[in-house]
C-alpha positions as CSV (number, residue, x, y, z in Angstrom):
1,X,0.0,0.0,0.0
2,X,1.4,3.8,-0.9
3,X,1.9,5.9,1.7
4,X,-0.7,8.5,2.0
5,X,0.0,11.9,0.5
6,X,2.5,14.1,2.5
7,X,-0.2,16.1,3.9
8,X,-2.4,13.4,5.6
9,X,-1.0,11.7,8.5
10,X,0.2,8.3,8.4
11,X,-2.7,5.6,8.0
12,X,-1.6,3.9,11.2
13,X,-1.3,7.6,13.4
14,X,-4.9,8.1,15.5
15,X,-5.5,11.8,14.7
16,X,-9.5,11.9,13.8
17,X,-12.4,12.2,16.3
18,X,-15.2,10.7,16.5
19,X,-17.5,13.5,14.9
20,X,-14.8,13.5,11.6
21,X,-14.3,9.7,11.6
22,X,-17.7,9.4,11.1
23,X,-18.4,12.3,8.8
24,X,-15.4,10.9,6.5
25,X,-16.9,7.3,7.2
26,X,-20.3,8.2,6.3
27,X,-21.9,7.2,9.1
28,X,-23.3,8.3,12.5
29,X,-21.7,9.1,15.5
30,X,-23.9,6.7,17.1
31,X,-23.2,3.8,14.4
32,X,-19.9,4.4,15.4
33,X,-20.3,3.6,18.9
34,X,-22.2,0.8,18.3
35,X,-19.7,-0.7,16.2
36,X,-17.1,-0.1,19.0
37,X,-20.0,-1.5,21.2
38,X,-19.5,-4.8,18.9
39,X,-16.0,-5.2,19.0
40,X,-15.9,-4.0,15.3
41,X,-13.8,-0.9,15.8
42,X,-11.3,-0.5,18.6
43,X,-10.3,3.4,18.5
44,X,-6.8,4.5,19.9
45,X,-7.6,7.0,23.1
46,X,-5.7,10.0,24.2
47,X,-4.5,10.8,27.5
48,X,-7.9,12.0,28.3
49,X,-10.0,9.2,27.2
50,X,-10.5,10.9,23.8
51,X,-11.3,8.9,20.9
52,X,-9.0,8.9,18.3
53,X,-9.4,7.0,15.0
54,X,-6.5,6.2,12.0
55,X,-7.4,6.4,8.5
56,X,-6.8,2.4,8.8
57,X,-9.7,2.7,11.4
58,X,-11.9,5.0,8.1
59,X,-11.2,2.1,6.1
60,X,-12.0,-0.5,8.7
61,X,-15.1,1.9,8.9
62,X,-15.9,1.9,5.3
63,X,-15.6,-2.4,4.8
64,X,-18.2,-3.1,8.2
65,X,-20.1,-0.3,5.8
66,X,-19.9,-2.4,2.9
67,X,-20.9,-5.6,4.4
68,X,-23.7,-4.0,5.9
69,X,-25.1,-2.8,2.9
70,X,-24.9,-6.8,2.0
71,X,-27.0,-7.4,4.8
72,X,-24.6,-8.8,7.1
73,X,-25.4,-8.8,10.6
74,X,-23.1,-7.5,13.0
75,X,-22.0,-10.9,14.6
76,X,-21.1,-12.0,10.8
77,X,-19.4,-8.8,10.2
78,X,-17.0,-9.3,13.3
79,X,-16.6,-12.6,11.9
80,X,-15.9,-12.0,8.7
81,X,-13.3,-9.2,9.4
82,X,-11.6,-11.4,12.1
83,X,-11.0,-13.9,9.0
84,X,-9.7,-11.0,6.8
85,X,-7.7,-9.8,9.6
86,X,-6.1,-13.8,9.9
87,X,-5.8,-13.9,7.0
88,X,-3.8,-10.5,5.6
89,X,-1.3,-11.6,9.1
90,X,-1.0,-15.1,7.4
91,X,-0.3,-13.7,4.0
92,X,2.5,-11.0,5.4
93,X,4.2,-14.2,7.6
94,X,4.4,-16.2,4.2
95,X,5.9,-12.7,2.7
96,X,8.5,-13.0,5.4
97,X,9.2,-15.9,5.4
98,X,9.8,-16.2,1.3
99,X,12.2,-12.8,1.8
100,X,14.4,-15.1,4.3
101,X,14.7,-17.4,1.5
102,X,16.0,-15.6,-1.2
């Protein structure tokens, strides 16, 4: 994946709160907590409690999204992205692992 554009922050850097993440998610503030609610989303916090989401949180945001608009229930959803979560850690380990032997 490119890294994002010089002015955004880095896709892994919790900068966005809750009333942007969702307004760049397209959703609700209180889709968003119910998503956190679920287990879906896990927001960074700042000292303060804050919440403080990545733009890998935005597109963590915009696949439930997607799947939603399938018609996926929320228990399927946090299913289906703990496979895809499995399964992109899987896929960088094999990465690794070929890189050590060549």
């Amino acid at each position: 994946m490119a890294p994002p554009p010089e002015h955004l922050p880095a896709s892994e850097r919790a900068v966005y709160a809750i009333s942007v993440a969702a307004e760049l998610a397209g959703i609700g503030v209180q889709t968003l907590r119910l998503y956190e609610e679920h287990g879906l989303i896990t927001p960074a916090r700042s000292a303060g409690g804050t919440r403080r989401y990545s733009g890998n949180d935005l597109a963590r945001l915009q696949r439930i999204s997607e799947l939603s608009a399938q018609g996926v229930n929320l228990a399927g959803i946090g299913r289906i992205l703990e496979l895809e979560d499995t399964n992109a850690d899987l896929t960088a380990e094999r990465d690794r692992l070929r890189e050590g032997l060549h």
